[in-house]
C-alpha positions in Angstrom: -39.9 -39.9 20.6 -36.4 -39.8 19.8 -37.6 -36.6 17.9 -38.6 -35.1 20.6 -35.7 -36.1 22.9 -33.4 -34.4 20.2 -35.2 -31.6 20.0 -35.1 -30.6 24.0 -32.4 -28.2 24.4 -29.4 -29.7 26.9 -26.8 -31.9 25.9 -26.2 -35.6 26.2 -24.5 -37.5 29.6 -24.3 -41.3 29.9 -27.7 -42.4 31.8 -25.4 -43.3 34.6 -23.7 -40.0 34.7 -26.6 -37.6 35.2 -25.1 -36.3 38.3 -21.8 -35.5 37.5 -23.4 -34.3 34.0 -25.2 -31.7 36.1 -22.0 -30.5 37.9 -19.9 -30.2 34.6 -23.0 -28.6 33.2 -22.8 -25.9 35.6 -18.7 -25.8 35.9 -19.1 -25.3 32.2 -21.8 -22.3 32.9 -19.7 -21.2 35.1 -16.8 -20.9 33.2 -18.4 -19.4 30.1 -19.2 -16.3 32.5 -23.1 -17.2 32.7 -25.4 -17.2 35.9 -24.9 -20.5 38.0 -26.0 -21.6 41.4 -23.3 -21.0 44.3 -22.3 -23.3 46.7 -24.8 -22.2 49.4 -27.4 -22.3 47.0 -27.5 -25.8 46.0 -30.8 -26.4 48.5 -32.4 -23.8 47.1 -34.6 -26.6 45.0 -38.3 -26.4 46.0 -39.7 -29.2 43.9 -39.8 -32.2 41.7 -41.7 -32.4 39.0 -41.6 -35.3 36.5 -43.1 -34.5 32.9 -44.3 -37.4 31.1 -44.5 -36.5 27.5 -47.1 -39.6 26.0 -46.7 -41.2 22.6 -49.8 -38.5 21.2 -47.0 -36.2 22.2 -45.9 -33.7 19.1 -42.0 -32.3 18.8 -44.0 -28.9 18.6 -45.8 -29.2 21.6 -43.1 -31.5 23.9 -40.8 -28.2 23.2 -43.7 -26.0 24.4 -44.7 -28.0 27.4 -40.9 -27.7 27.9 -41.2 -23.9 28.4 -43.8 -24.3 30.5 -42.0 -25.9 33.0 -38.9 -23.8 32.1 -41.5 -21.0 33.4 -42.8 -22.2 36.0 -39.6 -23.1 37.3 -38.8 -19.6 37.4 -41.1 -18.8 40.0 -40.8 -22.2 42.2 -37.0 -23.7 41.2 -37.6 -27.2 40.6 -36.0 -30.5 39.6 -37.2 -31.4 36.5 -37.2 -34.9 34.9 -38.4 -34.7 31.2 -39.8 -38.7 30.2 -39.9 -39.2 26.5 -40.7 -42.9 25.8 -39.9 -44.2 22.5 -42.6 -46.4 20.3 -40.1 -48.8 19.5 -40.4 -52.2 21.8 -37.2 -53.8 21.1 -34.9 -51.6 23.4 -32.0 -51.8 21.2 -31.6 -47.9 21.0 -31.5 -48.3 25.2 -32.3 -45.3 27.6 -30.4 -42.2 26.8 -30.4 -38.8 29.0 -29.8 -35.0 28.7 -28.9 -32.3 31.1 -30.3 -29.1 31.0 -29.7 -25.9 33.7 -30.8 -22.2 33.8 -30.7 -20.0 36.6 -33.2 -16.4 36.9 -32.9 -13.5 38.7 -35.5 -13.0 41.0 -36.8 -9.6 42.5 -33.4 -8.6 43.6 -30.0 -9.7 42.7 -29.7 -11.8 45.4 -32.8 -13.9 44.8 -31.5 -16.2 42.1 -33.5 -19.1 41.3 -31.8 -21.8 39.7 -34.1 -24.8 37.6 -32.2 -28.4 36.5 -33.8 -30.8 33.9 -33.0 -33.9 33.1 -34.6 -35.4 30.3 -35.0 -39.4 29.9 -35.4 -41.6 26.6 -36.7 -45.0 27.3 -38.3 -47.5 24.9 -41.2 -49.5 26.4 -38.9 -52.9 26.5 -36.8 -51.0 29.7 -39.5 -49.5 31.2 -39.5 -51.5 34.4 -36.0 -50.2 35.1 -37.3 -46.4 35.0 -38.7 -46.0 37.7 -35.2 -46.8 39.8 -33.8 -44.2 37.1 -36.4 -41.3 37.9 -35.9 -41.9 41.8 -32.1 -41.4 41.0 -32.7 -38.1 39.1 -35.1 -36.1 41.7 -34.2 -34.4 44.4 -34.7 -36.1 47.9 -36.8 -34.9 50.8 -38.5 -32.4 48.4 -42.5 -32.8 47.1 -43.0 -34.7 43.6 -45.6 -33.7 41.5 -46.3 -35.9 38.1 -47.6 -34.8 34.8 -48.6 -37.2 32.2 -49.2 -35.5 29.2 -51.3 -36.7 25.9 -51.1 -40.3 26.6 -52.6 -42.5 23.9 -54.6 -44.8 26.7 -55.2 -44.9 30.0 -54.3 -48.5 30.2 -50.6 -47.0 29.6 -50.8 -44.9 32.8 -51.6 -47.6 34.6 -48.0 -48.8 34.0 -46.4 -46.3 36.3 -47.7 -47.4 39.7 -44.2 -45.9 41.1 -45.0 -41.8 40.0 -49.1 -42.5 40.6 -48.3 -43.9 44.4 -46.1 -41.5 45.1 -46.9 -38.3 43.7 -48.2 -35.6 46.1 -50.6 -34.5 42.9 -51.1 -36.2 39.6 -51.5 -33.4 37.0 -53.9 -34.1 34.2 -55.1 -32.0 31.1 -58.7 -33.5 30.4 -58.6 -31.4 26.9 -55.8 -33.5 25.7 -56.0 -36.6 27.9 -57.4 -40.0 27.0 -60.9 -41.1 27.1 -61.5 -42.1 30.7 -59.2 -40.8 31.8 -60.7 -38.4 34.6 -62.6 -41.5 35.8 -59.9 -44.0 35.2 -59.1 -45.9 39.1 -56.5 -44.1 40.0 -54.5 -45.2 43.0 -55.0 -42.1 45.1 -58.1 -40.0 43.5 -57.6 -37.5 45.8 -54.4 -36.7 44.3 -55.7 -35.8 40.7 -56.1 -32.2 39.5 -57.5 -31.0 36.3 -55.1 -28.1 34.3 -58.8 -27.7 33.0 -60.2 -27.0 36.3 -57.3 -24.7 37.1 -56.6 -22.4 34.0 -60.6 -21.5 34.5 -59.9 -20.1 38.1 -60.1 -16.4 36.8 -64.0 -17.4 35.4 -64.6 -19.2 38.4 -63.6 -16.6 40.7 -65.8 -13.9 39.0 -68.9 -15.8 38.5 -68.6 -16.8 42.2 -68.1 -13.2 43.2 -71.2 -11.7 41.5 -73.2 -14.7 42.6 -72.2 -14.6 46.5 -74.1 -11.6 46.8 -77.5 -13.3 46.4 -78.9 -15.6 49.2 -78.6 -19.3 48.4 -82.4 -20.2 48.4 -82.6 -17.3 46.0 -80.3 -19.0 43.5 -81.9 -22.1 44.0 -85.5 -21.1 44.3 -87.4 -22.1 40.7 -84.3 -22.8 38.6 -85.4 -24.4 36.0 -82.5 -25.0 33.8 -78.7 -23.9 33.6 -77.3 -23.5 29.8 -73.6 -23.0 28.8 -72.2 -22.4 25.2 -69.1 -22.7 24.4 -66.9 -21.8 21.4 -66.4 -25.3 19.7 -62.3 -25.2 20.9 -63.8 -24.8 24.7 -65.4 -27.5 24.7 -63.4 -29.0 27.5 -63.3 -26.5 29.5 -67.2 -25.9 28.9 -67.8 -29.2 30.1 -65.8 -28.4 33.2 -66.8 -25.1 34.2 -70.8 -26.7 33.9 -69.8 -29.7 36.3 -68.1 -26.8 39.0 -71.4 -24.9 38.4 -74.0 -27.8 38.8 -71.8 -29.1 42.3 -72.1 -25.8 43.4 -75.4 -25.1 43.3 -76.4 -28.2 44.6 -74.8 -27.7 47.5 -76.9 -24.3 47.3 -80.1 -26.9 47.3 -80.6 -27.0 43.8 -82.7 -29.6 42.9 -84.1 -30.8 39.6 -82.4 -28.1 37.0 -81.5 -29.9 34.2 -77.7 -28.4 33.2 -76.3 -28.1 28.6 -73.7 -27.5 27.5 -73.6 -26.7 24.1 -71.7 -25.2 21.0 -72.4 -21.5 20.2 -74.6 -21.5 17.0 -72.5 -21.2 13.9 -70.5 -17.9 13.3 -71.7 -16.5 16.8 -69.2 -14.2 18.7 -67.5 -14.7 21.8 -66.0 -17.5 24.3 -69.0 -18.7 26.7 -72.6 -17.7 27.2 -74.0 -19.0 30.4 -78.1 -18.7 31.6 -79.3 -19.7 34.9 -83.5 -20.3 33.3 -85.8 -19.6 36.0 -90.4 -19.7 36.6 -91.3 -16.4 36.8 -89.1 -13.3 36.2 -86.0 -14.5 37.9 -82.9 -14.9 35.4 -78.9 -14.9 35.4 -76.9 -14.6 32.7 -73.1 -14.3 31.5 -70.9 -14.0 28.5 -67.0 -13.9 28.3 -65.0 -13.7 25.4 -61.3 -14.4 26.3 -60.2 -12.9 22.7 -61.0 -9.3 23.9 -61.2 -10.6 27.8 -64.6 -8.0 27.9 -67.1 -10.1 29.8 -70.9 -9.5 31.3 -73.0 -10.0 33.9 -77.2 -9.7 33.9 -79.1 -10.5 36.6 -83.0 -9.8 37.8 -83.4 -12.0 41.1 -86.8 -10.5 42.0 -85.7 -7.1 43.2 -83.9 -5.0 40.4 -82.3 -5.6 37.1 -77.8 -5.4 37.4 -76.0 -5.3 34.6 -72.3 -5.1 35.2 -69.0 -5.3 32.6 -66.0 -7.4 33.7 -63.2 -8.9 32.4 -62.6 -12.7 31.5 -59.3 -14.7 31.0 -58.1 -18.5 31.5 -54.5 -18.6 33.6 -51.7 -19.1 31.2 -50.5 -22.8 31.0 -47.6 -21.9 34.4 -50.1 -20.2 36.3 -52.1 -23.4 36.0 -49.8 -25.9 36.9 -49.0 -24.6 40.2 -52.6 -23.5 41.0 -53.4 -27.6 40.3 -50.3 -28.5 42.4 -50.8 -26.2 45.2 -54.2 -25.5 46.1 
């Protein structure tokens, strides 16, 4: 971890200097003729959100989560607090802290929208002193948002009662989170959100769009079986998007369909191929590639055959975030 905490852009303030690191940080901005928030703007912050990069965590990817939050930021200014713990149990190294700022121009000039990070080294030995440290760095009076990212168990989160008790959502990847970790006891379930869950809104929204149009005894009437393929990398979200379906149609009165997922066979083309398998000449089915974003809709319900192109993509990684945080 001390990798990664080298590699994140800013520069290093004493840990108990953070705030007048930020205000030289920005003098120095400033100074050096670049955008910088205003007096009046300082309350312009909207959110905290506290990025907990786990041990699993590459530099690679801690410097692209990074810009995912730089993103995001962009759009909903934020406080953020970078956590980069270190594998090493002795605390000799000790906690150590960076400073990062960047203000954007919104859709005017005068809409400028200014993002702070603070980034936190910790080994494991100090760990019970970081949580007075995080409440120190975020922003008061404003929503906090946490997101734990690749860590190695779930036993680990459980160390961090502080961010999962307090947190309006807990932010969790179930592609690259630990086993158990969607059914792991969390303090406040109702709190979790899966990125999973969220980057599939797009293919969510369109398969619940063509479906709506049929009555729900119709849908539910005879199925037999529902069947989803997945490339092999989608495996997450294949499992995901076939727990949204079978929860949905349930509550259509589904009863008795058995639901697969599956890989596509060997060398086949595309993203996902979903069937709805009926008695009789009823059938649904769907295929989305997100490569080429060309996607398909068949359908015979008893009436007439509809066959009808569409598009398909997953949200980008930002887009994601705040549709888990805010809806």
């Amino acid at each position: 971890m001390p990798a990664i905490f080298d590699a994140l852009p800013g520069y290093e303030v004493p840990v108990g200097g953070i705030a007048k690191g930020l205000e030289q940080m920005w003098a120095d901005t400033s100074a050096a003729g670049r955008e910088a928030p205003a007096a009046e703007d300082g309350k312009a912050t909207q959110v905290n959100l506290v990025l907990h990069l786990g041990l699993n965590t590459t530099v690679p990817d801690a410097e692209e989560q990074f810009q995912v939050a730089r993103r995001f930021s962009q759009r909903y200014p934020s406080r953020v607090v970078v956590l980069c713990p270190q594998e090493d149990a002795t605390g000799a190294a000790g906690m150590r802290a960076k400073v990062y700022g960047e203000c954007f121009l919104g859709k005017s000039k005068a809409d400028k929208r200014c993002v702070e990070f603070v980034m936190l080294s910790y080994p494991r030995a100090v760990r019970e002193h970081l949580e007075n440290q995080v409440s120190i760095c975020l922003s008061t009076d404003l929503p906090l948002y946490y997101w734990p990212h690749r860590f190695s168990s779930t036993a680990h989160l459980a160390d961090y009662r502080y961010l999962l008790t307090r947190a309006n959502r807990i932010l969790i990847d179930s592609a690259v989170a630990p086993p158990g970790a969607m059914t792991f006891a969390w303090p406040r379930p109702a709190a979790v959100r899966d990125l999973v869950l969220a980057r599939l809104l797009p293919v969510r929204q369109s398969l619940g769009q063509f479906l709506s149009r049929y009555a729900m005894d119709v849908l539910s009437a005879g199925l037999q079986s529902v069947t989803l393929t997945h490339a092999p990398a989608l495996a997450p979200e294949g499992a995901v998007l076939l727990a949204w379906l079978q929860e949905r149609l349930t509550q259509c009165g589904e009863q008795g369909a058995t639901f697969t997922a599956a890989p596509l066979a060997a060398g086949a083309a595309g993203s996902f191929a979903l069937s709805f398998n009926y008695e009789g000449i009823k059938f649904f089915r769907w295929s989305g590639d997100l490569a080429t974003h060309l996607a398909q809709f068949e359908a015979d319900f008893g009436t007439a055959r509809t066959t009808l192109p569409s598009s398909v993509a997953l949200l980008v990684p930002e887009a994601a975030l705040s549709e888990a945080m805010f809806f």
